[in-house]
C-alpha positions as CSV (number, residue, x, y, z in Angstrom):
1,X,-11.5,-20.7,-4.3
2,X,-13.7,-23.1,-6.6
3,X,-13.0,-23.3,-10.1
4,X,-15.2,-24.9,-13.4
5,X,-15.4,-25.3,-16.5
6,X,-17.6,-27.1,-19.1
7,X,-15.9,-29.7,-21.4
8,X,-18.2,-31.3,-24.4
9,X,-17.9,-35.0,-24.3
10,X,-19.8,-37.3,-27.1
11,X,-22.3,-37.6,-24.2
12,X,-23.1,-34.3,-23.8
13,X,-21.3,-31.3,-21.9
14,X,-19.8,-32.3,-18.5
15,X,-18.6,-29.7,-16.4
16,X,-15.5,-30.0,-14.4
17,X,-15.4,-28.9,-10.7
18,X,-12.1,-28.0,-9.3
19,X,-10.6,-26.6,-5.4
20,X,-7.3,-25.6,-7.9
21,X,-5.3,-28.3,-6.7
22,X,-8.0,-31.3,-7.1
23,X,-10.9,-32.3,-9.3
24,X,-13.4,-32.1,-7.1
25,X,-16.5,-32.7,-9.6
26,X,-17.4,-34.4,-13.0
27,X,-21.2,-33.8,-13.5
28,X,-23.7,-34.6,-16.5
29,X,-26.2,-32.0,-17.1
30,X,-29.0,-33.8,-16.1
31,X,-26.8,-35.2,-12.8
32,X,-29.1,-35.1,-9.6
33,X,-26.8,-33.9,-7.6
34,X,-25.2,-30.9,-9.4
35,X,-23.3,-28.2,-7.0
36,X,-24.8,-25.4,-6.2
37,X,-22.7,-22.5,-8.5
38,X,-21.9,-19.4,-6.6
39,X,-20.8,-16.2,-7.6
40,X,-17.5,-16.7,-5.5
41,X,-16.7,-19.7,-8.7
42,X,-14.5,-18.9,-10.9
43,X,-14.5,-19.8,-14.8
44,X,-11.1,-20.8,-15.9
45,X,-10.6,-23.6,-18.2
46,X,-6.7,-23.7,-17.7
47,X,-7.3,-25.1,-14.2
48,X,-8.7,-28.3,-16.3
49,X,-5.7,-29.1,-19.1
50,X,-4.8,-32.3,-18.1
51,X,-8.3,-33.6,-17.1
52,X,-9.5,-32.4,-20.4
53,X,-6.5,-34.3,-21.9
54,X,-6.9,-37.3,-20.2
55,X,-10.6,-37.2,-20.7
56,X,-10.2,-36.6,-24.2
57,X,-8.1,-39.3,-24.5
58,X,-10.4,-41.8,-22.4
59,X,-13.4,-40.9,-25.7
60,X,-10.8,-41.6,-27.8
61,X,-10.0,-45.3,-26.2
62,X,-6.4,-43.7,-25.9
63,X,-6.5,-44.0,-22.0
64,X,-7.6,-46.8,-19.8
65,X,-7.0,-45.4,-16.1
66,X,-6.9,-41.9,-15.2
67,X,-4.1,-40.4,-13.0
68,X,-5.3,-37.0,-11.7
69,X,-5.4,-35.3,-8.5
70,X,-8.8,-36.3,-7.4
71,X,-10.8,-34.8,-3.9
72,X,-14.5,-36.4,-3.6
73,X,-16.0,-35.2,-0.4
74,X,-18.6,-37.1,1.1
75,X,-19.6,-39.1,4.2
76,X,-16.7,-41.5,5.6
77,X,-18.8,-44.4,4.1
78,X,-19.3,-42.6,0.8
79,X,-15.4,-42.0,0.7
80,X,-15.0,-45.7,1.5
81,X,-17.6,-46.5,-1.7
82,X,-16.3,-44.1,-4.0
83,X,-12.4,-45.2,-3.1
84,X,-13.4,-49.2,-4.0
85,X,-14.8,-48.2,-7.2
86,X,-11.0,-46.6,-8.5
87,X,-10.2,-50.4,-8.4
88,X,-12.6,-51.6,-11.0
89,X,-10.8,-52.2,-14.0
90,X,-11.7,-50.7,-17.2
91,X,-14.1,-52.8,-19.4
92,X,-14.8,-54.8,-16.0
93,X,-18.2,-54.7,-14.0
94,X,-19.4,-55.7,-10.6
95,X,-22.7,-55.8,-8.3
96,X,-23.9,-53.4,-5.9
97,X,-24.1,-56.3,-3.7
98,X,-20.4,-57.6,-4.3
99,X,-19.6,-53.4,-3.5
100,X,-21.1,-54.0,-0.4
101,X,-19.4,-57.4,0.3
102,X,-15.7,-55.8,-0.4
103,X,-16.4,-53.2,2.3
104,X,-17.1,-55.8,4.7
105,X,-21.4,-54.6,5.4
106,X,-22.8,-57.2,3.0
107,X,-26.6,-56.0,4.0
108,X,-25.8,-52.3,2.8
109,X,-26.5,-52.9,-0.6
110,X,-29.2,-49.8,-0.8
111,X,-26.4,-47.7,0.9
112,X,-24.0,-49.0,-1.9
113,X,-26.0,-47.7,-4.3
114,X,-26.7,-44.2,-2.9
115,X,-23.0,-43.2,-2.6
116,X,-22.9,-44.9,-5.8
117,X,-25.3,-42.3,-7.0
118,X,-23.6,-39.5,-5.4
119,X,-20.3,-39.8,-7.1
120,X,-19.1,-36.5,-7.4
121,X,-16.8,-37.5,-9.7
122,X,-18.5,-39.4,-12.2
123,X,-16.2,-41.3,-14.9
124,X,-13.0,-41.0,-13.4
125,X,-14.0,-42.4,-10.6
126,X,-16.2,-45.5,-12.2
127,X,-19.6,-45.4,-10.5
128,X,-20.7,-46.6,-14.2
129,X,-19.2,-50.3,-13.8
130,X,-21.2,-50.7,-11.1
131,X,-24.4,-53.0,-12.2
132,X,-27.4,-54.9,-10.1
133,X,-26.6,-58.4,-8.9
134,X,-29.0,-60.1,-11.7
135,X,-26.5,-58.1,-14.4
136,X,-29.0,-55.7,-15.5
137,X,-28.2,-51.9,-15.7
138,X,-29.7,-50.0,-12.9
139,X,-29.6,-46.6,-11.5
140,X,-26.7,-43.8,-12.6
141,X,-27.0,-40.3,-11.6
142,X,-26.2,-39.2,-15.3
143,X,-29.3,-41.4,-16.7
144,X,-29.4,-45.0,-17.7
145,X,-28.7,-44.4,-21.6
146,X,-25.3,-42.7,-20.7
147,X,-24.7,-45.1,-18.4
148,X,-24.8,-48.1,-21.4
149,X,-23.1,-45.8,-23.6
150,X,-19.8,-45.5,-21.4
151,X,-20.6,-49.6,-20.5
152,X,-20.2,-50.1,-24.3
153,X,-17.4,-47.6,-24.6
154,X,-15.6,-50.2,-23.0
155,X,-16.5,-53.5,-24.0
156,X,-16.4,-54.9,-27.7
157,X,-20.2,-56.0,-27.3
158,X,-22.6,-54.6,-29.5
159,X,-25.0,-54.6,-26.6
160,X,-25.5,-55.0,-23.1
161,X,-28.3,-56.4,-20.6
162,X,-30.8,-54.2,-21.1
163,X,-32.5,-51.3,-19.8
């Protein structure tokens, strides 16, 4: 059985994915790759408590590192991306290119950046610290501005390299 439920955030709804014992999503509404809802998902908010805690908290700057049950389902290299990126500290950053250099294939970059993209479960598992190698802010599958919001969430800095 899937579960979901739709938590407002201050950067915008998110809705929560769930197999009932896992998160299994995090999606912004203008995500590009959003499930595909069937009528066999089921609407329950209680499912979500203690994600909607923690992620309340997180907005708050009351939480630093989530601890939840977490199931992102991908390829075995996506898995491999997604896993590296639950080591990036909070208020830290790092290159697609040194991504690709931690999972020993230095010239997968471009693949670095698609599983990147394909996060399923976007905040909690920090596919936003994730920056180009020249320290600009490229690509994020919940749109650049969100992307520099959470980015500045973070940081004490007024600003950040630019868009």
């Amino acid at each position: 059985m899937n579960y979901y439920t739709i938590m407002e955030s201050p950067i915008d709804p998110l809705l929560l994915t769930s197999d009932g014992e896992h998160l299994t999503g995090l999606y912004m509404d203008v995500h590009n790759y959003l499930p595909h809802m069937k009528e066999t998902w089921v609407h329950d908010p209680s499912r979500f408590t203690e994600t909607i805690s923690q992620l309340k908290a997180y907005f708050a700057k009351e939480l630093y590192q989530f601890d939840l049950p977490l199931k992102a389902t991908g390829t075995a290299f996506q898995e491999k991306v997604w896993q590296l990126l639950t080591t990036i500290s909070y208020g830290e950053t790092v290159s697609y290119k040194s991504i690709a250099e931690r999972i020993q294939s230095p010239k997968a970059v471009r693949a670095v950046g698609l599983a990147n993209g394909k996060n399923p479960i976007s905040i909690i598992i920090p596919c936003h610290r994730v920056i180009g190698a020249n320290g600009k802010l490229v690509g994020y599958g919940g749109g650049l501005p969100r992307k520099q919001w959470l980015l500045a969430h973070e940081t004490k800095q007024s600003e950040l390299p630019g868009l």
